[in-house]
C-alpha beads as a LAMMPS data file, in Angstrom:
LAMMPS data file: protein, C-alpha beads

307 atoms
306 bonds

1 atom types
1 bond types

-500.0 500.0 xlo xhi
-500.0 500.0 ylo yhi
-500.0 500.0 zlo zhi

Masses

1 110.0

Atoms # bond

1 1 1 -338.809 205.897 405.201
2 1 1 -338.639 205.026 401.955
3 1 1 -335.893 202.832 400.452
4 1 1 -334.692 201.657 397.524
5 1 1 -332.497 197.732 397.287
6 1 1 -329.430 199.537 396.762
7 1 1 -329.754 202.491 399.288
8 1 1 -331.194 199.846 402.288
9 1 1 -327.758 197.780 401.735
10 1 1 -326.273 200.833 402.029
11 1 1 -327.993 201.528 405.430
12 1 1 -327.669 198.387 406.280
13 1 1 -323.886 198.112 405.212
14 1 1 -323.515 201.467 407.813
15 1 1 -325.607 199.849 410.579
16 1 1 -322.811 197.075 410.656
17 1 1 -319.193 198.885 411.152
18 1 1 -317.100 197.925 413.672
19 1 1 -318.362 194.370 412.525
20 1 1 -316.393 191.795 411.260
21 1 1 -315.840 192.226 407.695
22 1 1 -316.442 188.796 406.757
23 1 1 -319.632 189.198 409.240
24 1 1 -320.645 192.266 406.915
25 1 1 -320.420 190.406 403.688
26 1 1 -321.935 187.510 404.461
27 1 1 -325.047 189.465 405.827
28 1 1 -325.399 191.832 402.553
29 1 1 -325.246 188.875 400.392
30 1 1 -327.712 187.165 402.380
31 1 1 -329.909 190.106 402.742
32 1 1 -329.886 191.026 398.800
33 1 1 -330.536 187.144 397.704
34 1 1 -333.548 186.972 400.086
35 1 1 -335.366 189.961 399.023
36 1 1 -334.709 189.098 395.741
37 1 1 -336.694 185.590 395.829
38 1 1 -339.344 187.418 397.236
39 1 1 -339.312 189.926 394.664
40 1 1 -339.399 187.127 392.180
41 1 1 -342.532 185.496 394.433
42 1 1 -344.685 188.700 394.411
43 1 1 -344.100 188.737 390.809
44 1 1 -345.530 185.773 390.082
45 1 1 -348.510 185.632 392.882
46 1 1 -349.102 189.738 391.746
47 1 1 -348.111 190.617 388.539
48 1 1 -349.709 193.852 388.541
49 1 1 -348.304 195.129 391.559
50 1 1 -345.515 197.551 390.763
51 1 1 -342.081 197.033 391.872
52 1 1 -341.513 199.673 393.775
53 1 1 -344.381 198.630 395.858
54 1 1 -343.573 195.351 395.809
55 1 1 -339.875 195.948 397.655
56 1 1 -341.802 198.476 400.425
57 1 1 -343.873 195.538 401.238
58 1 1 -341.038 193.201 401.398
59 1 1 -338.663 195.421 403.351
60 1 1 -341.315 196.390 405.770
61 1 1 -341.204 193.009 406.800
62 1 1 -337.591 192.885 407.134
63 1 1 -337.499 195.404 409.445
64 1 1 -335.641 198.692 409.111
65 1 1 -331.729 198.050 408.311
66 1 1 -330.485 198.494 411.997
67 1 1 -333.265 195.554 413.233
68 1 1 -332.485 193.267 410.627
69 1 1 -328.043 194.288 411.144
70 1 1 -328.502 193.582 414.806
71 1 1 -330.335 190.412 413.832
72 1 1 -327.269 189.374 411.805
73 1 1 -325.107 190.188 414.686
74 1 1 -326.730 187.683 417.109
75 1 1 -326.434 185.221 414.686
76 1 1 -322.880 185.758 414.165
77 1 1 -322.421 185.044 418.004
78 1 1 -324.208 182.123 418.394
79 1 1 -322.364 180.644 415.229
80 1 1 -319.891 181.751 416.944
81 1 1 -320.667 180.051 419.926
82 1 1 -321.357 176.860 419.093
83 1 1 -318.281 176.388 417.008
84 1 1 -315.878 177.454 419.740
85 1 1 -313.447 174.967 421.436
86 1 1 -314.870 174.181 425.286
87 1 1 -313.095 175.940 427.803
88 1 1 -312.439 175.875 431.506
89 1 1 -315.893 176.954 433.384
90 1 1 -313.010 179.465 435.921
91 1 1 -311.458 180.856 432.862
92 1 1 -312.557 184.143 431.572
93 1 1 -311.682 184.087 428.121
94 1 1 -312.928 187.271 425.506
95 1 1 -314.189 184.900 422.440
96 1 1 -312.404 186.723 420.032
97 1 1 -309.437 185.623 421.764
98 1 1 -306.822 183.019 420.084
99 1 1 -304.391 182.315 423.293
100 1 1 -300.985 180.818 422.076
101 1 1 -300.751 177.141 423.637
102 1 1 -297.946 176.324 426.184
103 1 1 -294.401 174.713 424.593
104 1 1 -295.364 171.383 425.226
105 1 1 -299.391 172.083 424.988
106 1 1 -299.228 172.379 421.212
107 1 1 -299.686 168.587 421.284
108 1 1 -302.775 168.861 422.462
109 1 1 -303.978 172.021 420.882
110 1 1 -306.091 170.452 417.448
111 1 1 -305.388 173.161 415.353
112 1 1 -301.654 172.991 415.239
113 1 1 -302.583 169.567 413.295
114 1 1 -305.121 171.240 410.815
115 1 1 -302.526 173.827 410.172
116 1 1 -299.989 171.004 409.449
117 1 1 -302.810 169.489 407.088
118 1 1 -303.312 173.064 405.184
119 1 1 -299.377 173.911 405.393
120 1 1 -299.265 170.360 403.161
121 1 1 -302.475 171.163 400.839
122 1 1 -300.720 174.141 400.055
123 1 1 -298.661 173.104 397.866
124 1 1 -300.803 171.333 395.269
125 1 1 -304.139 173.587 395.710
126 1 1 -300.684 176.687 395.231
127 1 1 -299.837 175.004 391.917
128 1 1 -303.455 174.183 390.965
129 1 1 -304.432 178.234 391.841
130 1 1 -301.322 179.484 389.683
131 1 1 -301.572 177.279 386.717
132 1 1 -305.419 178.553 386.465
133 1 1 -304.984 182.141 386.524
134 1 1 -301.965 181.906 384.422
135 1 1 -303.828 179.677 381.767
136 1 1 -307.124 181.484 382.318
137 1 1 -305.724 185.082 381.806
138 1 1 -303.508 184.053 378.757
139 1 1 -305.958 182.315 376.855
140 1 1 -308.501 184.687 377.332
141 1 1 -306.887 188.299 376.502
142 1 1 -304.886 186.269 373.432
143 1 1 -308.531 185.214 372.008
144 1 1 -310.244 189.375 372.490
145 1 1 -309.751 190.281 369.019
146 1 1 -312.369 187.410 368.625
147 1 1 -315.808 187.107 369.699
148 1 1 -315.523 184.162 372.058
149 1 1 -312.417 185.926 374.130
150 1 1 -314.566 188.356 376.117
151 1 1 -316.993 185.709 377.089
152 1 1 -314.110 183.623 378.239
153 1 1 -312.764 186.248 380.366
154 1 1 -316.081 186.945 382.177
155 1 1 -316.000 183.304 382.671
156 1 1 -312.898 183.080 383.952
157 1 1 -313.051 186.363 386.426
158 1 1 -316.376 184.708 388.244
159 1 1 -314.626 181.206 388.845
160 1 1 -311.856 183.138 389.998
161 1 1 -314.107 184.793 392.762
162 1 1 -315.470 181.372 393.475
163 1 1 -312.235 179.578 393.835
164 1 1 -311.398 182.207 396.323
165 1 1 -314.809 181.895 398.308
166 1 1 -313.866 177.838 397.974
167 1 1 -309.970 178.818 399.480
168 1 1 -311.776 181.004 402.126
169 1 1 -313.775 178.138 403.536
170 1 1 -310.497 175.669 403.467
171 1 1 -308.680 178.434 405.713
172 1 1 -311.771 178.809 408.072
173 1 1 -312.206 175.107 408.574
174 1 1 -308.477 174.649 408.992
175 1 1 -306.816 177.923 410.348
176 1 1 -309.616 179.143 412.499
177 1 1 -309.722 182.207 410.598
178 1 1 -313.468 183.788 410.205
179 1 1 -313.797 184.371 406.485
180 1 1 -316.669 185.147 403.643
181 1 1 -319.419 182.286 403.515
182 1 1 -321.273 183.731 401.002
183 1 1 -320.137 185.560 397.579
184 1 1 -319.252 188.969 397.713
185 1 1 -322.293 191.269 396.891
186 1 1 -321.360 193.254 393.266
187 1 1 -323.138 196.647 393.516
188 1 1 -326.696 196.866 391.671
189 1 1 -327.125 198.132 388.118
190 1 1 -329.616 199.344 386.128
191 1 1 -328.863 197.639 382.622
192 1 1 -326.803 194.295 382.466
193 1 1 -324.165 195.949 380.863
194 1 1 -323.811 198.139 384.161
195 1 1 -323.694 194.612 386.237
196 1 1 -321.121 193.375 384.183
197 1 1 -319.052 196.291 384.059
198 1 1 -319.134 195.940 387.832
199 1 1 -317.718 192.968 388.080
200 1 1 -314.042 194.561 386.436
201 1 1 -314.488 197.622 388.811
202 1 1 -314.798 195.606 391.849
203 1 1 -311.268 195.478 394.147
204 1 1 -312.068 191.491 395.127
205 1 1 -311.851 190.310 391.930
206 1 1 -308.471 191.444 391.240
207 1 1 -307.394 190.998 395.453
208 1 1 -308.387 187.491 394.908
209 1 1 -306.336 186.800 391.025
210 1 1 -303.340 187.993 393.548
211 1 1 -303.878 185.562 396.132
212 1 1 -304.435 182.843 394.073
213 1 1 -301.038 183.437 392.328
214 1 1 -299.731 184.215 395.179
215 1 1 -300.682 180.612 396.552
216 1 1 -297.885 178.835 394.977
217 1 1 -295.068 180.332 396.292
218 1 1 -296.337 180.122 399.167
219 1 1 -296.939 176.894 399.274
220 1 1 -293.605 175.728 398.456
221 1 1 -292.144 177.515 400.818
222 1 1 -294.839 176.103 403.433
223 1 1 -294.258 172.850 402.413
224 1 1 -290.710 172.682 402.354
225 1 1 -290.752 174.087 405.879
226 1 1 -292.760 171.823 407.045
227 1 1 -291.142 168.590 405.281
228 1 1 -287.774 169.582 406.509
229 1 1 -288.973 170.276 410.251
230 1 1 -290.365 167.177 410.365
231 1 1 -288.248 165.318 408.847
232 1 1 -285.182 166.612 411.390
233 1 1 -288.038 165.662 414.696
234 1 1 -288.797 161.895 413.160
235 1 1 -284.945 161.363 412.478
236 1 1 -283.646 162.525 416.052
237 1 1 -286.892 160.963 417.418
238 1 1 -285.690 157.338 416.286
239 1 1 -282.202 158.287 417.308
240 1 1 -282.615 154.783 419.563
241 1 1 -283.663 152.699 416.901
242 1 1 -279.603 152.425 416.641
243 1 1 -279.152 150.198 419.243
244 1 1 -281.830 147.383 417.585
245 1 1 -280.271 147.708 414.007
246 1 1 -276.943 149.199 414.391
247 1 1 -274.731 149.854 411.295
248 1 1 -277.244 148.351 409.482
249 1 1 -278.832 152.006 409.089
250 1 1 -277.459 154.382 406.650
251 1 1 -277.121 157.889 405.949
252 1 1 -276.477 159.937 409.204
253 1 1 -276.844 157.208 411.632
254 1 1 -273.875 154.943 410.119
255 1 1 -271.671 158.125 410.143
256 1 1 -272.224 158.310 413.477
257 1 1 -271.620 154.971 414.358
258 1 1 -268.089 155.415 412.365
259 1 1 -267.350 157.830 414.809
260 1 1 -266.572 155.251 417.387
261 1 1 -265.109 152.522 415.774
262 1 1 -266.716 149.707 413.184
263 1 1 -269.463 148.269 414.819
264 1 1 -269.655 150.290 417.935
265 1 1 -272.641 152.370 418.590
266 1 1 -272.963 155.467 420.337
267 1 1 -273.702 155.386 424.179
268 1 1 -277.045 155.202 425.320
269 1 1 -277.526 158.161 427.269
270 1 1 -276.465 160.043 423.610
271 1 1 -279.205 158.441 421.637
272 1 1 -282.177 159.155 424.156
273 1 1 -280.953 162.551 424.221
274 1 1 -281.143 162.777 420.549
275 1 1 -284.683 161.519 421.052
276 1 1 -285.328 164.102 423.814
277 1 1 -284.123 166.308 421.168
278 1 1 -286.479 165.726 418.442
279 1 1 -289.360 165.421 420.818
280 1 1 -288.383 169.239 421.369
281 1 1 -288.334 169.916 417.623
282 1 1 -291.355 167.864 417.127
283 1 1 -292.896 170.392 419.713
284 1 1 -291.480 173.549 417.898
285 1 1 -292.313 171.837 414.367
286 1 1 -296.229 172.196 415.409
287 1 1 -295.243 175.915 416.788
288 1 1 -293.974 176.463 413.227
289 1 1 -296.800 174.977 411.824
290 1 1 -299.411 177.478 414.001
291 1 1 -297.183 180.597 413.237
292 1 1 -297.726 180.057 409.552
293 1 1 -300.799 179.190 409.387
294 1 1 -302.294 182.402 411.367
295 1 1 -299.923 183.942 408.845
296 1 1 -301.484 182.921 406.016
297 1 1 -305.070 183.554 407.712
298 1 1 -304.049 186.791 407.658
299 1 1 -303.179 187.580 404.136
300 1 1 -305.958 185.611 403.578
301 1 1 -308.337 188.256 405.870
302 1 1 -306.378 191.159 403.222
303 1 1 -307.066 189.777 400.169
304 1 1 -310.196 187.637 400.387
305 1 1 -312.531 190.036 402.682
306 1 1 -313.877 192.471 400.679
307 1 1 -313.455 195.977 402.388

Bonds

1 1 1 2
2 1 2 3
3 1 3 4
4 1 4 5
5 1 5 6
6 1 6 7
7 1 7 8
8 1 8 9
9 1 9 10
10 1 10 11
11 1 11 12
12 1 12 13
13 1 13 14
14 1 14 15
15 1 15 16
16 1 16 17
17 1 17 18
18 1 18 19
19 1 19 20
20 1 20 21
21 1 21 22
22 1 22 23
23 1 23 24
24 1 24 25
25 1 25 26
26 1 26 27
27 1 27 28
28 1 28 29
29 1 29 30
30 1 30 31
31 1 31 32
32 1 32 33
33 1 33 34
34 1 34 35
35 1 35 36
36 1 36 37
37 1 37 38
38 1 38 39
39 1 39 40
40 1 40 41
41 1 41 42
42 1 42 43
43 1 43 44
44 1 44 45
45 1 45 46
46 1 46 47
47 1 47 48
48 1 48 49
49 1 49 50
50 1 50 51
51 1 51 52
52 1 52 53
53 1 53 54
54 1 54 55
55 1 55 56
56 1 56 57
57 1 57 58
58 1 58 59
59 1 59 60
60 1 60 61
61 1 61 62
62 1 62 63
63 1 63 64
64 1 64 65
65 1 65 66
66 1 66 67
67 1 67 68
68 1 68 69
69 1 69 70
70 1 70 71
71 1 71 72
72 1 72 73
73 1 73 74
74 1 74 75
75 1 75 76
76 1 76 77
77 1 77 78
78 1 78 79
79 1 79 80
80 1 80 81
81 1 81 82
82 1 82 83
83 1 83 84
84 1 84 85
85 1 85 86
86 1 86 87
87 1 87 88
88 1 88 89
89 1 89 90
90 1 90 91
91 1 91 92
92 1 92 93
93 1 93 94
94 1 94 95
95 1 95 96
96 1 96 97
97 1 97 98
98 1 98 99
99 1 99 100
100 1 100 101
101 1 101 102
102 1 102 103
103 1 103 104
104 1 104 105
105 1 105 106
106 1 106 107
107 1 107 108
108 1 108 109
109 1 109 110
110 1 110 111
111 1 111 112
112 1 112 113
113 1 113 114
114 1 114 115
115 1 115 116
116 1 116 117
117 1 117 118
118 1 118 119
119 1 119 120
120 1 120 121
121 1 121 122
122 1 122 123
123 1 123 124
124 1 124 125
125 1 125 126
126 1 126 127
127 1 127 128
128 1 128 129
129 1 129 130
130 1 130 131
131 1 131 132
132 1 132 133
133 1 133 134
134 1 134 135
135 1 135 136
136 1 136 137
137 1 137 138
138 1 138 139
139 1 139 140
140 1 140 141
141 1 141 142
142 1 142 143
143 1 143 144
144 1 144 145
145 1 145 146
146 1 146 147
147 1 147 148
148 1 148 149
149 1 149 150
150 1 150 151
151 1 151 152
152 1 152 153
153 1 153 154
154 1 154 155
155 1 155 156
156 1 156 157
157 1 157 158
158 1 158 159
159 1 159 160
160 1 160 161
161 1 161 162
162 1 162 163
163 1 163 164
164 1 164 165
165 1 165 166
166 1 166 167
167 1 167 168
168 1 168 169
169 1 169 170
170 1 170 171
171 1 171 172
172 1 172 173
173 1 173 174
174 1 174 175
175 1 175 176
176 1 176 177
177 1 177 178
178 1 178 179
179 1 179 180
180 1 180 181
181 1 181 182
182 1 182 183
183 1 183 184
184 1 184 185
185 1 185 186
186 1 186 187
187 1 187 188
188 1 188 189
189 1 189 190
190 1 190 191
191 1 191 192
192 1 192 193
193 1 193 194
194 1 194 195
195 1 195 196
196 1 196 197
197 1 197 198
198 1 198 199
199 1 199 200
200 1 200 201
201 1 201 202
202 1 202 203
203 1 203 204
204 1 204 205
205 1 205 206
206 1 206 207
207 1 207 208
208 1 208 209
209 1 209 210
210 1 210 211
211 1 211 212
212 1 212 213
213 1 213 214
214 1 214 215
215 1 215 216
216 1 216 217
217 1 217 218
218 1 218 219
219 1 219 220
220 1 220 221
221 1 221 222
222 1 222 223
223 1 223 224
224 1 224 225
225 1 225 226
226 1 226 227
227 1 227 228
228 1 228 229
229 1 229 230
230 1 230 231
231 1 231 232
232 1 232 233
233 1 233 234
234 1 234 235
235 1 235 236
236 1 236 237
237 1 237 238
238 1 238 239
239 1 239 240
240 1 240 241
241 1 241 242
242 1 242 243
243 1 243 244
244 1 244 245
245 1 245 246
246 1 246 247
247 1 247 248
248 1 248 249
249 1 249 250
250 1 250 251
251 1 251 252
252 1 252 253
253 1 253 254
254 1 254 255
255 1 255 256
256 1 256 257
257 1 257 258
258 1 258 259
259 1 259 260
260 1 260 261
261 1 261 262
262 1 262 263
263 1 263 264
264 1 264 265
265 1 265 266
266 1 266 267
267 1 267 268
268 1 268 269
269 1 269 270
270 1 270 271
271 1 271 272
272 1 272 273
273 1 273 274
274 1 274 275
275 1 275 276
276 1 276 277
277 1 277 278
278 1 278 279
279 1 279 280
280 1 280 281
281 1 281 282
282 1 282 283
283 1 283 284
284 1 284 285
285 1 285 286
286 1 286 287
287 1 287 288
288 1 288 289
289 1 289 290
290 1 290 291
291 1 291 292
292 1 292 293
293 1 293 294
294 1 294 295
295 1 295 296
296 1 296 297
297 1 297 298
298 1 298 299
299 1 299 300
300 1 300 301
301 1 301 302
302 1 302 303
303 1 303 304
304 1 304 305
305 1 305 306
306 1 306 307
């Protein structure tokens, strides 16, 4: 059968469904830039050999679009598979599963603390996001009624895209959320004009200007949750502290010491329990911090996957 780029993507793109979606655009993108250095090889080694030609011989070696999908798919799963946390040899566990760790068992579950990590980041990288898109969009349509605006738009749009392929890989590494590794693939035109055309018409640009504006209030909401959780664990945690410095703490801590008399301290059994008590919140602090952050994997799946 003969195909052209566009209609073996398309094949391809069909061979894939029920994929993931990240899995799907990683493997178009990789697909179309490999075929394309090849085109650009038998250009130079052949220069009489007509194009169409030259992308039968190439795809021919790539296999039809269902060898070379399935090819991508075993890939995925041994990516897949060598990234995975070990598990027990007894336990039967479906990979794509994402088991919620026991109360206590957060502490020992690593990516509670990378979600803590990204639930901080998101703050700064949430102002960072907003004040570029904000900036970026303003300055750009204000300047279209001169020449240098347009440019300045396409400019912007494409680092745009790439700041979102950038956020995508922070919320892989961090959240354990699959996401794009490679550039979304913009559908093929025949005249540059078309290309660039596509790049307004396609959904991810715009999905990803929303996330990233979407990333700051986010973040402050992430990071005040997580600064005020914390700071309620650490505070009950050093509840016994009071018995070393006594009124010599202030704030909460001398309040309660008021309580029973001037220069008494609360009994002991009152301050570990305090401490019990924030080693609870401490727990449910890290339960937090999973719970957002598979939240935030998610939008991030809506927004940043192209469909």
């Amino acid at each position: 059968m003969s195909y052209t780029l566009s209609t073996y993507l398309d094949a391809m793109r069909a061979a894939l469904v029920g994929s993931d979606k990240a899995l799907i655009q990683d493997a178009l993108y990789d697909a179309q830039q490999r075929i394309d250095r090849e085109m650009s090889r038998l250009a130079w080694e052949d220069p009489l050999l007509p194009p169409n030609q030259a992308l039968e011989k190439i795809l021919a070696n790539h296999g039809t679009p269902e060898q070379l999908a399935e090819t991508y798919r075993q890939r995925e799963q041994v990516v897949a598979e060598a990234l995975a946390a070990p598990r027990p040899p007894t336990r039967e566990v479906d990979p794509g599963d994402r088991p919620w760790p026991s109360f206590f068992g957060v502490f020992s579950d690593p990516k509670a603390y990378t979600s803590v990590l990204y639930l901080f980041l998101s703050l700064p990288v949430g102002i960072f996001a907003f004040t570029w898109v904000v900036t970026g969009l303003s300055i750009s349509l204000s300047l279209m009624i001169l020449v240098i605006g347009f440019p300045l738009l396409i400019f912007f749009l494409g680092s745009s895209r790439a700041l979102a392929l950038a956020e995508g890989r922070v919320v892989e590494a961090l959240l354990d959320v699959r996401m794009p590794r490679r550039p979304t693939v913009l559908p093929v035109g025949r005249r540059w004009t078309e290309r660039l055309g596509n790049l307004f018409k396609d959904g991810y640009t715009w999905t990803s200007l929303i996330y990233l504006l979407l990333h700051m209030p986010f973040g402050i909401f992430y990071f005040t949750a997580m600064v005020t959780s914390f700071s309620v664990s650490v505070t009950l945690m050093a509840a016994p502290l009071m018995r070393l410095f006594g009124n010599h703490l202030d704030g909460e801590f001398t309040m309660l010491c008021n309580q029973y008399g001037p220069g008494n301290l609360p009994p002991v059994w009152l301050l570990f329990g305090l401490s019990f008590l924030g080693v609870l919140s401490l727990a449910g602090s890290l339960h937090l911090a999973l719970a957002l952050g598979r939240a935030q994997g998610w939008l991030a799946r809506q927004l940043l996957v192209k469909r």
